[in-house]
PyMOL Python script that loads the backbone (N, CA, C, O; Angstrom):
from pymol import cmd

cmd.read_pdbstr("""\
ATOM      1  N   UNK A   1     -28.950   9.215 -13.352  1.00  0.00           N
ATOM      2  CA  UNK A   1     -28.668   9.433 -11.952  1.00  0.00           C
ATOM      3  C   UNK A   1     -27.386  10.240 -11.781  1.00  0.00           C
ATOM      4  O   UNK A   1     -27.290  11.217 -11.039  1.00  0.00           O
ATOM      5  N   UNK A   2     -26.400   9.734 -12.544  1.00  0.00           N
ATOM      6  CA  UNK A   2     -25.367  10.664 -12.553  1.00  0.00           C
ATOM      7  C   UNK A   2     -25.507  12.026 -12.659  1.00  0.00           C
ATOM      8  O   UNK A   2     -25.187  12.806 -11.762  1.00  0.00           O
ATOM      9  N   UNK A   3     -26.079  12.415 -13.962  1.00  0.00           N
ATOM     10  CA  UNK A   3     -26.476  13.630 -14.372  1.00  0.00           C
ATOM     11  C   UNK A   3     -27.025  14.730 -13.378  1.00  0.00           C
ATOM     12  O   UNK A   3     -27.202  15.896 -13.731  1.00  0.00           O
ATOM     13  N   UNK A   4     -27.221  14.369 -12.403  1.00  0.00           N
ATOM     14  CA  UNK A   4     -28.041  14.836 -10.809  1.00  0.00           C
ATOM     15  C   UNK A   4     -26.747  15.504 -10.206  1.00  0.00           C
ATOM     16  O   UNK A   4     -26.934  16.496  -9.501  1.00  0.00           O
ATOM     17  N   UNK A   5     -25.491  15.080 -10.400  1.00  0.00           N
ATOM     18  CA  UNK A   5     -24.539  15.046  -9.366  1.00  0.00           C
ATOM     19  C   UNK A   5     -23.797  16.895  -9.880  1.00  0.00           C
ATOM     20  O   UNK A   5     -23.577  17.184 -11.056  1.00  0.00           O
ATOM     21  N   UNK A   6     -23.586  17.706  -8.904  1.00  0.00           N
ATOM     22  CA  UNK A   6     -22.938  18.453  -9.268  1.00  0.00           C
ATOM     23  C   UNK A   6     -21.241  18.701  -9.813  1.00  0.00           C
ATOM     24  O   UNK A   6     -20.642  19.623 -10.364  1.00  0.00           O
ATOM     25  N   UNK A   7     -21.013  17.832  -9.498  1.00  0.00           N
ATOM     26  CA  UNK A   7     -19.258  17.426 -10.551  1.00  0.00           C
ATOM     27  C   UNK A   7     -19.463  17.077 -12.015  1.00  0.00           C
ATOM     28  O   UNK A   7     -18.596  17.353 -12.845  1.00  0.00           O
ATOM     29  N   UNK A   8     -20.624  16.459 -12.351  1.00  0.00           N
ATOM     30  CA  UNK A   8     -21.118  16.162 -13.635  1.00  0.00           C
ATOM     31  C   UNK A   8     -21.616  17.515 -14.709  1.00  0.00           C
ATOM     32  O   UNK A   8     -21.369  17.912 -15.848  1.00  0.00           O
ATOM     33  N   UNK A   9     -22.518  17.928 -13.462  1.00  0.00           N
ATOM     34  CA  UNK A   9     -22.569  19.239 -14.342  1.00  0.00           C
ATOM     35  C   UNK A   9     -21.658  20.326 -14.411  1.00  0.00           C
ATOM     36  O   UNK A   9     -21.660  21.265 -15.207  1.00  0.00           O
ATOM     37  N   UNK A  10     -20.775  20.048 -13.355  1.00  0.00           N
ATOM     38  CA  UNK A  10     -19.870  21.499 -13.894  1.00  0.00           C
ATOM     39  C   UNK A  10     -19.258  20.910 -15.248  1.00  0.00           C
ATOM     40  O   UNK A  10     -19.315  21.479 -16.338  1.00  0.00           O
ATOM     41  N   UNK A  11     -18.557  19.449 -14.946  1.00  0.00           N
ATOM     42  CA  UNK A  11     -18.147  19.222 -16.188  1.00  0.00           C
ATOM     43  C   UNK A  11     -18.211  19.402 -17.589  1.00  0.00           C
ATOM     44  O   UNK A  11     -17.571  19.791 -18.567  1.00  0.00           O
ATOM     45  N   UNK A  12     -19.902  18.665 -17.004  1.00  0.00           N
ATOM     46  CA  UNK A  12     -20.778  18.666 -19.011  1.00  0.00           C
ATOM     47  C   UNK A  12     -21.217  20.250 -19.472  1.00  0.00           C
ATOM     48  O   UNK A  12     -21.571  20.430 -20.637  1.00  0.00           O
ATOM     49  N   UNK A  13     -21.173  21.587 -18.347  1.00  0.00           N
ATOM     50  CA  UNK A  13     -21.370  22.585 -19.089  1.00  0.00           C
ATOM     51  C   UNK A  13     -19.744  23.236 -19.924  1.00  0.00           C
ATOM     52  O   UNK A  13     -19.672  24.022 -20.868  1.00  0.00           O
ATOM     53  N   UNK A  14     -18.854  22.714 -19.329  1.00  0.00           N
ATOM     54  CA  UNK A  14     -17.572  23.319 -19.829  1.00  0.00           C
ATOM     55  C   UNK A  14     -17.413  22.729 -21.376  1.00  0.00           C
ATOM     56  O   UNK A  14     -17.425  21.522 -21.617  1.00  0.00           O
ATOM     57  N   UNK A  15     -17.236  23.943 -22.563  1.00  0.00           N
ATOM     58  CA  UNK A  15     -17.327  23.705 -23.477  1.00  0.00           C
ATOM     59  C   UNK A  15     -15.974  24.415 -24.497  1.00  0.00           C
ATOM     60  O   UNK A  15     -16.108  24.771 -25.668  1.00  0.00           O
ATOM     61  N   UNK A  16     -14.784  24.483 -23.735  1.00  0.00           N
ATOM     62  CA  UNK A  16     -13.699  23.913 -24.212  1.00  0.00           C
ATOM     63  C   UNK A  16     -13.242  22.735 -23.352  1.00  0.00           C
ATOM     64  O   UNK A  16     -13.632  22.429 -22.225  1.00  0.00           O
ATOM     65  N   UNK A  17     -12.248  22.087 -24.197  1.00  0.00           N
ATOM     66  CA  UNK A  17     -11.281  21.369 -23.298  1.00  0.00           C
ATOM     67  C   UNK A  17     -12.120  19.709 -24.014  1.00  0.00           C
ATOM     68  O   UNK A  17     -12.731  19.635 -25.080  1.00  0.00           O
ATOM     69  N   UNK A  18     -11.842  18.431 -22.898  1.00  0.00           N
ATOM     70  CA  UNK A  18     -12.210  17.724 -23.434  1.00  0.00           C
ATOM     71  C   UNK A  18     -13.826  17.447 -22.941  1.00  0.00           C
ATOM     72  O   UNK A  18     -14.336  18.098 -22.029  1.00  0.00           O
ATOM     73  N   UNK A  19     -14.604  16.290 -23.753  1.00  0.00           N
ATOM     74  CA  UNK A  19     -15.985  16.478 -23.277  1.00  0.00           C
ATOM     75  C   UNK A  19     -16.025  15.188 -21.959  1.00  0.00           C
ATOM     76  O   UNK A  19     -15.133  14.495 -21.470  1.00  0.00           O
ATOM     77  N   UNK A  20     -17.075  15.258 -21.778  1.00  0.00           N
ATOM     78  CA  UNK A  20     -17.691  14.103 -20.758  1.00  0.00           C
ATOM     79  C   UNK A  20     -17.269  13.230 -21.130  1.00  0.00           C
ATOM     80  O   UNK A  20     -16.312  12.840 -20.462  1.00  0.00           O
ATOM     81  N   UNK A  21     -17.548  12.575 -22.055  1.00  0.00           N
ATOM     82  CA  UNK A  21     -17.262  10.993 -22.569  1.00  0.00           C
ATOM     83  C   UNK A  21     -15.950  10.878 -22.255  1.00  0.00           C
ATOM     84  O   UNK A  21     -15.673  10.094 -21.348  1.00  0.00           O
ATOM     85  N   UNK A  22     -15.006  11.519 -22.832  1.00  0.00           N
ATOM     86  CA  UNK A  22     -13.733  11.237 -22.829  1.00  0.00           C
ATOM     87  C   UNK A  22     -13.257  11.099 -21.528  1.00  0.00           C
ATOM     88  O   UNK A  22     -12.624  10.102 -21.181  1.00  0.00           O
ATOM     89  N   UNK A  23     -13.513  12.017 -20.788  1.00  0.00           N
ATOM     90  CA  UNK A  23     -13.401  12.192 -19.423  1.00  0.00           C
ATOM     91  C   UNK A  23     -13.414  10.657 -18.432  1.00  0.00           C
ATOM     92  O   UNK A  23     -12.687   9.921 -17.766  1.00  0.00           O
ATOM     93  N   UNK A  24     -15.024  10.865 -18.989  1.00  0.00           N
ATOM     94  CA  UNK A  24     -15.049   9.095 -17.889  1.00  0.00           C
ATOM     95  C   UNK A  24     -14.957   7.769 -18.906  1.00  0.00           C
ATOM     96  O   UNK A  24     -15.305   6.622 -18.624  1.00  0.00           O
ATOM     97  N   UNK A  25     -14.292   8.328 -20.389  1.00  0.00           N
ATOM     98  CA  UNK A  25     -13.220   7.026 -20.741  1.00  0.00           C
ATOM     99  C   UNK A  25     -12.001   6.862 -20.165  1.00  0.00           C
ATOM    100  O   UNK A  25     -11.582   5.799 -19.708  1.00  0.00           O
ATOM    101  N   UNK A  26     -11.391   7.970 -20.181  1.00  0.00           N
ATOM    102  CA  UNK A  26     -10.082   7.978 -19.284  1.00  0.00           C
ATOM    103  C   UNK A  26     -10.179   7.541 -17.626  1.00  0.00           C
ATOM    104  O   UNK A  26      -9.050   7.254 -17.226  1.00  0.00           O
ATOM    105  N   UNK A  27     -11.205   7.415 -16.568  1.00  0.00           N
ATOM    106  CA  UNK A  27     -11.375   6.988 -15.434  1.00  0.00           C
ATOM    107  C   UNK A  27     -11.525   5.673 -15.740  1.00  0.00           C
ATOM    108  O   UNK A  27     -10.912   4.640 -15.473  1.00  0.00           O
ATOM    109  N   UNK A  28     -12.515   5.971 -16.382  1.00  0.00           N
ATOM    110  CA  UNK A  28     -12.116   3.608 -16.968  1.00  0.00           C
ATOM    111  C   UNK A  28     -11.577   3.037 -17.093  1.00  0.00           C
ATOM    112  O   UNK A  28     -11.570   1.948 -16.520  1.00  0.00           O
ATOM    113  N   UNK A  29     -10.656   3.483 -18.061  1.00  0.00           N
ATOM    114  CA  UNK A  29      -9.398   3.065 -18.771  1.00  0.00           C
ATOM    115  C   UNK A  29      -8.258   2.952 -17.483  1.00  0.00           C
ATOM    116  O   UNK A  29      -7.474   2.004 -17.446  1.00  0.00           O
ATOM    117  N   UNK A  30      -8.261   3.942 -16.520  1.00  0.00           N
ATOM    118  CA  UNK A  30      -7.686   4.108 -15.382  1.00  0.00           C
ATOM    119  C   UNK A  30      -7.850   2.857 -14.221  1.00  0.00           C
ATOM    120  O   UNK A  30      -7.020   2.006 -13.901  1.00  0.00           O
ATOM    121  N   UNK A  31      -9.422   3.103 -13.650  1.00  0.00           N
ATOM    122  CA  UNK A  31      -9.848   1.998 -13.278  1.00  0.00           C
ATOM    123  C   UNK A  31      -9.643   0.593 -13.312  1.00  0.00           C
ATOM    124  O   UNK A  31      -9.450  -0.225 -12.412  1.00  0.00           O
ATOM    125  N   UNK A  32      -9.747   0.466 -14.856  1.00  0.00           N
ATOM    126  CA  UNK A  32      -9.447  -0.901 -15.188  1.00  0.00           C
ATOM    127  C   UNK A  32      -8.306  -1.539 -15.323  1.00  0.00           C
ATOM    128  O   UNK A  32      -8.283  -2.769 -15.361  1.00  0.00           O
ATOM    129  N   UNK A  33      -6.988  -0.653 -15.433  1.00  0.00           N
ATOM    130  CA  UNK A  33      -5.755  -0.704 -15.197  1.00  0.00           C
ATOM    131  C   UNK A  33      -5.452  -1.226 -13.844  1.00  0.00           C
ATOM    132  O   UNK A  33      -4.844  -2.233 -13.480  1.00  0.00           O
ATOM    133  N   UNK A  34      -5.938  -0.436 -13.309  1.00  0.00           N
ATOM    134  CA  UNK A  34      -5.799  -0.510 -11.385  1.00  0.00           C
ATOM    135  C   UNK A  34      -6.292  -1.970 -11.234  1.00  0.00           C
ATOM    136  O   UNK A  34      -5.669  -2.844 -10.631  1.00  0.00           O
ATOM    137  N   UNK A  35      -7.092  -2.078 -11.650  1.00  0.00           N
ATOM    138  CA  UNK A  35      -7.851  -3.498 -11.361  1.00  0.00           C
ATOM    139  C   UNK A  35      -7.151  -4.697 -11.487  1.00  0.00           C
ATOM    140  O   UNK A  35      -7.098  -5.476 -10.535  1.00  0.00           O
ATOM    141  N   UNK A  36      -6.422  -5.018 -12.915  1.00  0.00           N
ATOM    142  CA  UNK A  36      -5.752  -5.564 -13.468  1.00  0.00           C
ATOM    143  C   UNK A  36      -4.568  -5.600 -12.888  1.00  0.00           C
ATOM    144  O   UNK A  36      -4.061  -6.721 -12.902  1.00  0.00           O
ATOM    145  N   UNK A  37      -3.914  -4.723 -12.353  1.00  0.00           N
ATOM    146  CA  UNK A  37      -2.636  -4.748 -11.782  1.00  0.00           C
ATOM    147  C   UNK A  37      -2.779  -5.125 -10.293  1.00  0.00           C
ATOM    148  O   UNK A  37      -1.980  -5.985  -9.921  1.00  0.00           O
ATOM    149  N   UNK A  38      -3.683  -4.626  -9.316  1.00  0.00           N
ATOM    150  CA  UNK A  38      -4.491  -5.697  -7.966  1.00  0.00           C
ATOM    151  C   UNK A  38      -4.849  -6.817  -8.362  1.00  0.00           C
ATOM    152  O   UNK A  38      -4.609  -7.504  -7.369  1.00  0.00           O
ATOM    153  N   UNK A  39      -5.340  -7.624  -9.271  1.00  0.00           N
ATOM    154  CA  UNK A  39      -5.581  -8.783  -9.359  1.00  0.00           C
ATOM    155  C   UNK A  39      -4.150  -9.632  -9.604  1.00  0.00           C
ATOM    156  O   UNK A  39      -3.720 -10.499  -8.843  1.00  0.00           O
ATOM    157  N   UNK A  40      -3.493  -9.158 -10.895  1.00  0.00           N
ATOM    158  CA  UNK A  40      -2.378  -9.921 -10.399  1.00  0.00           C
ATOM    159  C   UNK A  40      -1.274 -10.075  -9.353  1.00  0.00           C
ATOM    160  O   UNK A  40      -0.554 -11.071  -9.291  1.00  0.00           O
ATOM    161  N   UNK A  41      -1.155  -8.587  -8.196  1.00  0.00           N
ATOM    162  CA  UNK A  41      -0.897  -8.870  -7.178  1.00  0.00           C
ATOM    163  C   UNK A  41      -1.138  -9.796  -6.671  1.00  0.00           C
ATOM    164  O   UNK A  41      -0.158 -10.536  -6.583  1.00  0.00           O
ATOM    165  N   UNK A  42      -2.414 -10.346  -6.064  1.00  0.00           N
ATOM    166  CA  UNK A  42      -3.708 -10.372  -5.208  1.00  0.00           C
ATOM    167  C   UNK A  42      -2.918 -12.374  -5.699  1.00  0.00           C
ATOM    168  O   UNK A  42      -2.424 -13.188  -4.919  1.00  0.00           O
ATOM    169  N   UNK A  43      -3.135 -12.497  -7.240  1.00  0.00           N
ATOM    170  CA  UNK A  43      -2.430 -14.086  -7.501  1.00  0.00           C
ATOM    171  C   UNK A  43      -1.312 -14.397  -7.339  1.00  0.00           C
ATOM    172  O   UNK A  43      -0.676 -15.433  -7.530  1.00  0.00           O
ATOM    173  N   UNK A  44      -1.055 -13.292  -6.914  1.00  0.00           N
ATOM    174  CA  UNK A  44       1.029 -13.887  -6.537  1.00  0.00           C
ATOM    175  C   UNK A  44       1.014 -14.451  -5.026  1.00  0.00           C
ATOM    176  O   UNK A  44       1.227 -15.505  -4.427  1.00  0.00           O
ATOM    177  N   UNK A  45       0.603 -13.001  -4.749  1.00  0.00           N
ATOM    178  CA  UNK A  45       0.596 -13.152  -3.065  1.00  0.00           C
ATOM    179  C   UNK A  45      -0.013 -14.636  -2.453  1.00  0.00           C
ATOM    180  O   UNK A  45       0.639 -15.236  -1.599  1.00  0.00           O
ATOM    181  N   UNK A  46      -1.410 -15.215  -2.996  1.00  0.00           N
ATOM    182  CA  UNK A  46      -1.471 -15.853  -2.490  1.00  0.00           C
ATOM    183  C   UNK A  46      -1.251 -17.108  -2.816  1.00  0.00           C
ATOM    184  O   UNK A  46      -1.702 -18.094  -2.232  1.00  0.00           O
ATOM    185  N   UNK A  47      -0.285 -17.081  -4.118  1.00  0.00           N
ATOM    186  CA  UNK A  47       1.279 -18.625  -4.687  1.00  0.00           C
ATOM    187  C   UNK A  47       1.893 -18.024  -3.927  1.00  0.00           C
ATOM    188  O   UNK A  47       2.112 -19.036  -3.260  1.00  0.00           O
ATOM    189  N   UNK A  48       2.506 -17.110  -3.269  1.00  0.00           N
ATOM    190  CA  UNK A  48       3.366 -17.121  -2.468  1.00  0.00           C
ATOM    191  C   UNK A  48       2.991 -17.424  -1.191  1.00  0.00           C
ATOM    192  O   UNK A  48       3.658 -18.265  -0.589  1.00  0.00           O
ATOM    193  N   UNK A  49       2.236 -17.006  -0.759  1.00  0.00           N
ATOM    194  CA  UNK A  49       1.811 -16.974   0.964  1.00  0.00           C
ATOM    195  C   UNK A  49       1.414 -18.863   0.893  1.00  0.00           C
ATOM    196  O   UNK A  49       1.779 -19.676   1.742  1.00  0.00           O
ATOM    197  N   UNK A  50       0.741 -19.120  -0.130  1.00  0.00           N
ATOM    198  CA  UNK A  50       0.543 -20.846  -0.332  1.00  0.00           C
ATOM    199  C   UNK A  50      -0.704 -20.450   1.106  1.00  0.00           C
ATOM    200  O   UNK A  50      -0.559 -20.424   2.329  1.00  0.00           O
ATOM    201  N   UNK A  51      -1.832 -20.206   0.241  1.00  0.00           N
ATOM    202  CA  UNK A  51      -2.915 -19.178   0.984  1.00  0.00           C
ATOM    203  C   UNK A  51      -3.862 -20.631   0.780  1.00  0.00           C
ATOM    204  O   UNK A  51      -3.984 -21.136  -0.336  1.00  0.00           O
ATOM    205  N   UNK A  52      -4.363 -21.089   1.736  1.00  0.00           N
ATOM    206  CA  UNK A  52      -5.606 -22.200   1.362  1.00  0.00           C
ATOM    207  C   UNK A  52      -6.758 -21.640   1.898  1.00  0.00           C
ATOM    208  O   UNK A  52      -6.853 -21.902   3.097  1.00  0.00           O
ATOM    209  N   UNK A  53      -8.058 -20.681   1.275  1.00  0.00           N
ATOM    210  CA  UNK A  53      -9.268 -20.120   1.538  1.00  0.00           C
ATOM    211  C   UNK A  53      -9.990 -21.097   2.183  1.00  0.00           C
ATOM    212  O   UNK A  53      -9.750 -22.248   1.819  1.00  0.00           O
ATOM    213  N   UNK A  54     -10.805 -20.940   3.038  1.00  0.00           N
ATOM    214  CA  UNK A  54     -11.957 -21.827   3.829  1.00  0.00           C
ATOM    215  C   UNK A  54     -13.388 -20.293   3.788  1.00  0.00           C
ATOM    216  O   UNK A  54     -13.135 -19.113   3.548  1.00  0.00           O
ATOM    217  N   UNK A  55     -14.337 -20.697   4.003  1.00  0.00           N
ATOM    218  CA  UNK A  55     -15.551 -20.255   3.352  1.00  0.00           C
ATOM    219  C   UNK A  55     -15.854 -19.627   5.208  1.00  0.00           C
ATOM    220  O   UNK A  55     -16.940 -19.058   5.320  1.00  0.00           O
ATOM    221  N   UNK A  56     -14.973 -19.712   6.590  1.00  0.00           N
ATOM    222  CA  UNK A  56     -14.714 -19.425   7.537  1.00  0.00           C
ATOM    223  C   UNK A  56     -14.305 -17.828   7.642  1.00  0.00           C
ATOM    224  O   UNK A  56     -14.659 -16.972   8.452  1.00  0.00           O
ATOM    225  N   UNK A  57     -13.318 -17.759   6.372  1.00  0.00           N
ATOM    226  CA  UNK A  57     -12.294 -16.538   6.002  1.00  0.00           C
ATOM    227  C   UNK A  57     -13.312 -15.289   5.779  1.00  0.00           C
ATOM    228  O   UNK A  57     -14.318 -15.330   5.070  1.00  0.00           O
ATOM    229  N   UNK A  58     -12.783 -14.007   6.636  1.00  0.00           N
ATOM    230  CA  UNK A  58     -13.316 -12.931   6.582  1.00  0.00           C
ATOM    231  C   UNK A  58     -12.398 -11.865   5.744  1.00  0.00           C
ATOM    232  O   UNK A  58     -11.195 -11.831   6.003  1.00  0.00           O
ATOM    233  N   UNK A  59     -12.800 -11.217   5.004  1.00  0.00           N
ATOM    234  CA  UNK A  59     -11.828 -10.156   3.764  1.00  0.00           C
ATOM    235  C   UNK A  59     -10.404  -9.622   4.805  1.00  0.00           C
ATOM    236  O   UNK A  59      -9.207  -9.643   4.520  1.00  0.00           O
ATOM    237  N   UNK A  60     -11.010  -9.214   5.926  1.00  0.00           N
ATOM    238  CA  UNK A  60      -9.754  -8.914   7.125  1.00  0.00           C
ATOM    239  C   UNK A  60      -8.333 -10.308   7.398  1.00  0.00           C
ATOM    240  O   UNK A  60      -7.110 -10.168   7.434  1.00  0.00           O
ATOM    241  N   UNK A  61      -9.128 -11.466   7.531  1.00  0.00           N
ATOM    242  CA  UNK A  61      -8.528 -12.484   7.417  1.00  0.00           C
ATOM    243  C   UNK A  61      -7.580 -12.577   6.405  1.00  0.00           C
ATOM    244  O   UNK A  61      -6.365 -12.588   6.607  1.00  0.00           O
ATOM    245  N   UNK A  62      -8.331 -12.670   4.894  1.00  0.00           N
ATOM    246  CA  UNK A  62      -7.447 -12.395   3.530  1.00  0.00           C
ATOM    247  C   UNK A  62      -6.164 -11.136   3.189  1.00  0.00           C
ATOM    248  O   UNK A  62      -5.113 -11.074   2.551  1.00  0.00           O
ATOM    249  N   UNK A  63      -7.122 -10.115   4.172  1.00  0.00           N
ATOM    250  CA  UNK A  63      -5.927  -9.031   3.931  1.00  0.00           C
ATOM    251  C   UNK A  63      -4.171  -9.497   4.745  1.00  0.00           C
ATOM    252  O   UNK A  63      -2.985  -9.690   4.479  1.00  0.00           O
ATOM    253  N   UNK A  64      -5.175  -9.465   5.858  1.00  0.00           N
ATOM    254  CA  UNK A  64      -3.395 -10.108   6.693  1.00  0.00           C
ATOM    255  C   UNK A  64      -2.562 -10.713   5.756  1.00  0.00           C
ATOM    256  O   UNK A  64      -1.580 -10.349   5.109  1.00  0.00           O
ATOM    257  N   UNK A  65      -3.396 -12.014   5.884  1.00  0.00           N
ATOM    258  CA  UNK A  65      -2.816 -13.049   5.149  1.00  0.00           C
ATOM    259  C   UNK A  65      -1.770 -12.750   4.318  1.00  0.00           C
ATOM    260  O   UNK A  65      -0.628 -13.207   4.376  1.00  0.00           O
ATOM    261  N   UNK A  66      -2.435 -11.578   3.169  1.00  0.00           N
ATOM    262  CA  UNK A  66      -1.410 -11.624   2.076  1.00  0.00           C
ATOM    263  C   UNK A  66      -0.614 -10.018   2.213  1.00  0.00           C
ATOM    264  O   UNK A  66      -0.009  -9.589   1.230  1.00  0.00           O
ATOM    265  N   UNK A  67      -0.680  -9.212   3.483  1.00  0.00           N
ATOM    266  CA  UNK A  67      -0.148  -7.595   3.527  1.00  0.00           C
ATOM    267  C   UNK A  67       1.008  -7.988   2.994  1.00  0.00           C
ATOM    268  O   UNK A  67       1.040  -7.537   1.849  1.00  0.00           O
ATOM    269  N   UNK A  68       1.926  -8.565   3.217  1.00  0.00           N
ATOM    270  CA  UNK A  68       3.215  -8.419   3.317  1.00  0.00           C
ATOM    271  C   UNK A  68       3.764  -8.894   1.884  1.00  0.00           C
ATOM    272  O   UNK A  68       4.907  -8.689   1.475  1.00  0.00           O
ATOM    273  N   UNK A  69       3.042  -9.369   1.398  1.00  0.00           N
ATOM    274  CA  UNK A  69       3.409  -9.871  -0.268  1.00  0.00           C
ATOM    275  C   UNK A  69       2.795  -8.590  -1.007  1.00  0.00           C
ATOM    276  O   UNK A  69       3.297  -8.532  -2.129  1.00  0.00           O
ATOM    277  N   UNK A  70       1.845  -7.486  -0.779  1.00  0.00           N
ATOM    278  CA  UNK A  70       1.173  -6.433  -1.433  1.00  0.00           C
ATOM    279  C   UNK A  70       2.080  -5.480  -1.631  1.00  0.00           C
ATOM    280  O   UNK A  70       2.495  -5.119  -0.529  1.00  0.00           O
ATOM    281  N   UNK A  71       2.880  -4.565  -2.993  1.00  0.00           N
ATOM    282  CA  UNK A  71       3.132  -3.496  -2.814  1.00  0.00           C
ATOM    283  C   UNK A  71       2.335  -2.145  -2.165  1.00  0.00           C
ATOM    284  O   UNK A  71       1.168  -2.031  -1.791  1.00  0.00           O
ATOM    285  N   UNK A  72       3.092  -1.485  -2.181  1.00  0.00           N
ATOM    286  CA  UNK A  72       2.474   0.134  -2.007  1.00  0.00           C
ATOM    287  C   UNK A  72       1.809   0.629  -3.022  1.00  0.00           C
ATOM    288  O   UNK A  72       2.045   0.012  -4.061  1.00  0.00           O
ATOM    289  N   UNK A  73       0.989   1.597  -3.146  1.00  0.00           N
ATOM    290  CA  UNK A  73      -0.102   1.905  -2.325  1.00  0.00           C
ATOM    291  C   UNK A  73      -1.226   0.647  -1.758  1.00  0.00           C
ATOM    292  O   UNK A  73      -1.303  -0.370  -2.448  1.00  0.00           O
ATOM    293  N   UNK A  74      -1.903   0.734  -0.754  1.00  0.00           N
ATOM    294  CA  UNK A  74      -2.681  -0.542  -0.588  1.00  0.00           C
ATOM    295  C   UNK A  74      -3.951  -0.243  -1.240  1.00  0.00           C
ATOM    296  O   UNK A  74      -4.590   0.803  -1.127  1.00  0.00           O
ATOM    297  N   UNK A  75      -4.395  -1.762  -2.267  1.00  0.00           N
ATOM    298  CA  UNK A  75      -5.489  -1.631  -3.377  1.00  0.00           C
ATOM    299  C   UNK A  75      -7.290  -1.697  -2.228  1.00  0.00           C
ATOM    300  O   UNK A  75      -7.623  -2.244  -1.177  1.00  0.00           O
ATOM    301  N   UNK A  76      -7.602  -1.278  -2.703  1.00  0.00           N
ATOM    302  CA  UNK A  76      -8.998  -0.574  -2.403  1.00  0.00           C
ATOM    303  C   UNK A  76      -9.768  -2.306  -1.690  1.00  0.00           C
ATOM    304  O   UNK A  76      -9.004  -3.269  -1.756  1.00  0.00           O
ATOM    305  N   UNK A  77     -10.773  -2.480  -1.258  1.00  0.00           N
ATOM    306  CA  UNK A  77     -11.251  -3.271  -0.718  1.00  0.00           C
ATOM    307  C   UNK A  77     -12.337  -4.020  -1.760  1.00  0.00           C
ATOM    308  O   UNK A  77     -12.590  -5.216  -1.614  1.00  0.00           O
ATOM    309  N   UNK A  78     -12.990  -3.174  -2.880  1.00  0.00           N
ATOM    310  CA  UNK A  78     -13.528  -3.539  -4.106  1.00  0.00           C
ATOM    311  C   UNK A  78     -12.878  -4.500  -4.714  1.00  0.00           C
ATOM    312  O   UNK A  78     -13.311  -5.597  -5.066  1.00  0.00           O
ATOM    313  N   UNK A  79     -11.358  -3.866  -4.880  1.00  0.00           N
ATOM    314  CA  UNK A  79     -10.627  -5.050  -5.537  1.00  0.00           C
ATOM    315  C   UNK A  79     -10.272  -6.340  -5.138  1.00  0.00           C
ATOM    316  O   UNK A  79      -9.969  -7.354  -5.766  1.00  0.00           O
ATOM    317  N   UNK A  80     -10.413  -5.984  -3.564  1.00  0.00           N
ATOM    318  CA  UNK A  80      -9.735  -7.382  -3.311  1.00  0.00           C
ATOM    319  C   UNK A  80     -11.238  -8.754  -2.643  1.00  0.00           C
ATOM    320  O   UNK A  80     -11.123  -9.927  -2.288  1.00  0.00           O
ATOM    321  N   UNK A  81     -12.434  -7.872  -2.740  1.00  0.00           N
ATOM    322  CA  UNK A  81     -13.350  -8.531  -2.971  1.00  0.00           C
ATOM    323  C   UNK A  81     -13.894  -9.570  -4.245  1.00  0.00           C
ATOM    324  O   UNK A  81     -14.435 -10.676  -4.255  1.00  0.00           O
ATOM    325  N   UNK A  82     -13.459  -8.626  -5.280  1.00  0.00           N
ATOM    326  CA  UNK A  82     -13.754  -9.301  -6.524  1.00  0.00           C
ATOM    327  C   UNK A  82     -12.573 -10.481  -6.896  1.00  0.00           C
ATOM    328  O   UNK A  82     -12.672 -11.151  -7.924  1.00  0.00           O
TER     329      UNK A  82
END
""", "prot")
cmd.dss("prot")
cmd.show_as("cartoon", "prot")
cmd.util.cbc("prot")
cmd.orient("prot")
């Protein structure tokens, strides 16, 4: 499905430089960094905020809750779902 996408193919025809794989190892590797570093935000904030979830709570709810304990830049909504 990817392979469909035109950013993919300009990529995979360029044949110096680095290849595909590497490419979207390094977004991973990126990704998963990001992730890791929002999640342990995400556990501070809410030992700090002393956050008690109810199954009531809407992701908007959660965000408030914890804005003010979040550094800069603000993490993506993926992350703070998971």
């Amino acid at each position: 499905m990817i392979k469909d996408f035109a950013a993919y193919l300009a990529v995979s025809s360029n044949t110096s430089g680095s290849i595909v794989k590497d490419l979207f190892t390094d977004v991973m590797d990126e990704l998963e960094k990001q992730y890791l570093d929002d999640k342990s935000q995400i556990k501070d904030a809410v030992r700090m905020a002393e956050i008690g979830l109810t199954l009531a709570w809407t992701l908007d709810d959660f965000k408030v809750a914890i804005a003010k304990y979040i550094s800069s830049p603000p993490m993506s909504d993926t992350n703070l779902k998971v």
